[in-house]
C-alpha positions in Angstrom: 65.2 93.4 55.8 64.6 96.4 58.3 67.6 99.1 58.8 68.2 98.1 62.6 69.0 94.3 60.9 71.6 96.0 58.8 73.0 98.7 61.7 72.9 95.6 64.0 74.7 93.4 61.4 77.3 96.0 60.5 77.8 97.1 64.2 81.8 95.6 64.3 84.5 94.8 61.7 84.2 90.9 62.3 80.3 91.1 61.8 80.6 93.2 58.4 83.0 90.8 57.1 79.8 87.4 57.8 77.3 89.3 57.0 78.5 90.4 53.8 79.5 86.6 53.2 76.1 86.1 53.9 74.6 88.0 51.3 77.4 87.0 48.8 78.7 90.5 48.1 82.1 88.8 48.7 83.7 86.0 47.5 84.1 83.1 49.8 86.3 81.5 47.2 88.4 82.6 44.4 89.5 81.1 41.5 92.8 82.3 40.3 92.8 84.0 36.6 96.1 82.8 35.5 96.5 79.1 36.6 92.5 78.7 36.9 93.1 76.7 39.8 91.0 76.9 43.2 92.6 79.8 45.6 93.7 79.6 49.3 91.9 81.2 51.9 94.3 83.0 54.6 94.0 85.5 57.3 95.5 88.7 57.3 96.0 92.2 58.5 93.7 93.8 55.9 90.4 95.6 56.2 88.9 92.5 55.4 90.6 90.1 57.5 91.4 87.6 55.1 92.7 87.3 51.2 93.1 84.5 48.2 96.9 83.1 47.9 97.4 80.8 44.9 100.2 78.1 45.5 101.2 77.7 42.1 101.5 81.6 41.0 102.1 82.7 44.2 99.9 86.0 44.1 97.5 87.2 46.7 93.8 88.5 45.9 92.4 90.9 48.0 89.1 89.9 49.4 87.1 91.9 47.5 88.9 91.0 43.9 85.9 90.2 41.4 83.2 91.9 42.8 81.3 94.9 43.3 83.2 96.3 46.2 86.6 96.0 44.4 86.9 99.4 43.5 86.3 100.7 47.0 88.6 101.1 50.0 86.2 101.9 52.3 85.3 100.1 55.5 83.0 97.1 54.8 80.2 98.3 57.2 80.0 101.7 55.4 79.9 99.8 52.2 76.6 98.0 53.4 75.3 100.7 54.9 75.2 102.7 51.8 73.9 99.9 49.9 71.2 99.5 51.9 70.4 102.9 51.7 70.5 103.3 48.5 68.2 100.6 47.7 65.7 101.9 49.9 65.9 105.2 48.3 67.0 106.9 51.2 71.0 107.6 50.0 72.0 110.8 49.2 74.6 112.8 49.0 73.6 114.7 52.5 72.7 111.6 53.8 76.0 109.9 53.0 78.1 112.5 54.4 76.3 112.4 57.9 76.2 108.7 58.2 79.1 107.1 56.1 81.3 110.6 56.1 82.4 110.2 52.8 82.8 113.3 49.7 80.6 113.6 47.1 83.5 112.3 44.6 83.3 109.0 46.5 79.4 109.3 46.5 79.3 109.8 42.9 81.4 107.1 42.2 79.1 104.9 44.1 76.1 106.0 42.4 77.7 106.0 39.0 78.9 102.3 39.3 75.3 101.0 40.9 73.8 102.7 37.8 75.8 100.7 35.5 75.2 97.5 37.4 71.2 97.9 36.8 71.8 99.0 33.1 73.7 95.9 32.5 71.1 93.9 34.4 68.1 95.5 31.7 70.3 95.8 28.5 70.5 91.5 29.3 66.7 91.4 30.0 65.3 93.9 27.6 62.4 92.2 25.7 60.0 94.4 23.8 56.4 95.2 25.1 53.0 95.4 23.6 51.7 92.9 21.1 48.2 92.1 19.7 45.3 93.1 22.1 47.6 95.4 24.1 48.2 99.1 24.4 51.5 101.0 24.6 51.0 104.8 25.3 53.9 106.5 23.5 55.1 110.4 24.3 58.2 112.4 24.0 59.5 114.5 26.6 62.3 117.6 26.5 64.7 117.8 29.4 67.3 120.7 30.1 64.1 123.3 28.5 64.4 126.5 29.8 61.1 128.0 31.6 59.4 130.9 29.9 62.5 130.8 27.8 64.6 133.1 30.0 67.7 131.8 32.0 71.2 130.0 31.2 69.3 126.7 30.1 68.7 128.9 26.5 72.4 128.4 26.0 72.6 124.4 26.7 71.0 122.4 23.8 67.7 120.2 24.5 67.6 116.7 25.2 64.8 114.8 23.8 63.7 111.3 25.3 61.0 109.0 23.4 59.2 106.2 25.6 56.3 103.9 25.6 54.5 102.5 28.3 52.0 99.1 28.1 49.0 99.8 30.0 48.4 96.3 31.0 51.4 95.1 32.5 53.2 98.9 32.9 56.1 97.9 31.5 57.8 100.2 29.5 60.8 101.1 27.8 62.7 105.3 27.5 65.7 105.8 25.3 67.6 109.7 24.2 66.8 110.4 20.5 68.7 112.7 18.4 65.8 114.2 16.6 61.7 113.9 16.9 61.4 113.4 13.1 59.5 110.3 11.8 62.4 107.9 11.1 64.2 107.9 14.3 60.7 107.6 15.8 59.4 104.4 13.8 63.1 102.9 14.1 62.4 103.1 18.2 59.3 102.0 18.0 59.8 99.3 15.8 62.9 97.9 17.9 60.6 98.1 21.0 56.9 97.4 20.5 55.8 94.0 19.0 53.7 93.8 16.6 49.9 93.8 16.3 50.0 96.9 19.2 47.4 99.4 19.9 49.9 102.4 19.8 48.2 105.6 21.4 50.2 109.1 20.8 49.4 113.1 20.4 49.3 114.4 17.5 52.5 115.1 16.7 53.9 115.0 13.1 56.7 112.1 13.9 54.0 109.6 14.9 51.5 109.7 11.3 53.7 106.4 9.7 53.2 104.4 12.7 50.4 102.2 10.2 52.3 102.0 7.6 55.5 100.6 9.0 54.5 96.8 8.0 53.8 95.9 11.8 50.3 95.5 12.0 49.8 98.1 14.6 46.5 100.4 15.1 47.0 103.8 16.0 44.9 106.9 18.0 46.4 109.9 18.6 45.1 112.6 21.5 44.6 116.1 20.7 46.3 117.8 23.3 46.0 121.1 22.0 41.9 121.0 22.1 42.7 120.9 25.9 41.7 117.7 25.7 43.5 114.8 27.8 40.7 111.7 26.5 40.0 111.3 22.9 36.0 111.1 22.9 35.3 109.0 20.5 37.8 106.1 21.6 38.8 106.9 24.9 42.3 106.6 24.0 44.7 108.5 26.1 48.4 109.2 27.1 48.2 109.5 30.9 50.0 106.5 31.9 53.5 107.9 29.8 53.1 111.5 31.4 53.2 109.7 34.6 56.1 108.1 33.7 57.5 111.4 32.6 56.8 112.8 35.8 58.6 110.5 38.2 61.4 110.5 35.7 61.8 114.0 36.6 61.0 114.2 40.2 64.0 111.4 40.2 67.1 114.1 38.8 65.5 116.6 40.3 65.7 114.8 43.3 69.5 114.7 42.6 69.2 118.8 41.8 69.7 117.4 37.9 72.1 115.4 35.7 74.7 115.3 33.4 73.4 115.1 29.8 76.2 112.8 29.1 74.7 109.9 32.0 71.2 110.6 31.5 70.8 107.5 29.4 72.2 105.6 32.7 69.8 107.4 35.0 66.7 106.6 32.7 68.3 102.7 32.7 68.0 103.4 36.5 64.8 104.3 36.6 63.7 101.3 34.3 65.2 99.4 36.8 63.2 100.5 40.2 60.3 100.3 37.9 60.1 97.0 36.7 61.5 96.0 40.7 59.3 97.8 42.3 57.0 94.6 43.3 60.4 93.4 45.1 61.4 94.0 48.6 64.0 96.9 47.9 67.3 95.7 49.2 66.7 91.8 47.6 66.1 93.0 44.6 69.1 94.9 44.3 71.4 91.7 46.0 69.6 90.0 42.9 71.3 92.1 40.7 74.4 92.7 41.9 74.4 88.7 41.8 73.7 88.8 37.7 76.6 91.3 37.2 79.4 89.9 39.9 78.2 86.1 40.1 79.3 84.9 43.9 81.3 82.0 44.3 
């Protein structure tokens, strides 16, 4: 789906209100919480045009009651338009302004709940990668470090995220860890590669029980600090993660940074465009959106 299709489809008020039908954002029926019986549909003066009336309670549902738009007042063409945006990467705060003139409170909020939508959508699809005859590539990377240690990041404590990639298949899987020491590092890995992996790491102190952790797993390490990127005798290397890293980063800096307390939800985030990147943009995110707010 192009952005004239959407523009075109959100043009009016009446249009809005099908197409989002369409794509099953909103509910065409509603099935009362209370009496679980089968709402009735009825026009009204809303932004919607029409709301749920149960008979035997005799309560009305706004249109948007059980799904994602519920929070939001907004107009239902701006609504689309942002998702749309959004799931072509295009959204931010600048953009949203211009387009859907809206604050950035209402633009984080937006962002914020989208994020939780996709981390709900991996936490119920998580499956661990790896296994015997693969290779995960497994780094650690510091954000909030301040650059030749001079600024106001000295005063803000480090975050340290662990994650792993599979070469074959580029899954991969990122998580906050408290510490780098050797038991928080084998517990991750543990709970996310399977066993019988070809694990390759630096040389880093955390990673030298990765054999012995009962898993069957064969390890090389890389020694960075030889200025070397390839291990010469086995070829082994951690390029594939330091990508990762990289377009991690670009990401919040994208969004000039992020809060330490939702960086977990903007890694879950990034998990998510990654393993949907194969997807046309905007389906993909409909798909999801679907899993968390089920249409009826």
């Amino acid at each position: 789906m192009t952005l004239e299709v959407v523009v075109t489809r959100v043009s009016s008020k009446r249009s809005a209100i099908v197409f989002a039908k369409e794509l099953k954002i909103i509910h065409t029926t509603y099935t009362c919480p209370q009496c679980e019986r089968l709402t009735k549909v009825r026009n009204s003066r809303s932004e919607d045009g029409y709301e749920f009336y149960c008979k035997c309670c005799r309560k009305l549902y706004n249109a948007r009651v059980g799904s994602f738009l519920e929070v939001f007042k907004l107009p239902l063409r701006k609504l689309l338009m942002m998702l749309y945006l959004y799931a072509t990467d295009i959204l931010t705060w600048k953009v949203a302004e211009r387009e859907c003139q809206i604050g950035m409170e209402l633009y984080t909020k937006f962002r914020a709940r989208l994020r939780d939508v996709k981390g709900f959508h991996m936490l119920a699809h998580s499956t661990q990668i790896g296994g015997f005859g693969h290779q995960v590539q497994i780094d650690e990377t510091c954000y909030g470090s301040a650059k030749y240690f001079t600024g106001s990041m000295l005063e803000m404590p480090e975050v340290w995220v662990t994650g792993g990639v599979e070469v074959a298949s580029n899954k991969c899987f990122m998580k906050v860890v408290e510490n780098k020491l050797a038991p928080t590092i084998n517990a991750l890995i543990i709970n996310n590669v399977l066993r019988g992996t070809c694990i390759v790491t630096d040389m880093a102190k955390c990673y030298d029980q990765v054999t012995k952790l009962g898993m069957q797993y064969t390890h090389y390490s890389v020694n960075h600090k030889g200025k070397r990127f390839k291990d010469p005798r086995s070829g082994a290397c951690t390029n594939r993660i330091e990508g990762v890293w990289m377009l991690t980063k670009t990401r919040t800096k994208k969004e000039r940074g992020t809060k330490r307390g939702t960086l977990d939800a903007v890694l879950e985030e990034y998990l998510w465009t990654h393993h949907n990147k194969k997807k046309e943009a905007f389906s993909a995110l409909l798909d999801t959106l679907h899993f968390r707010y089920p249409p009826q």
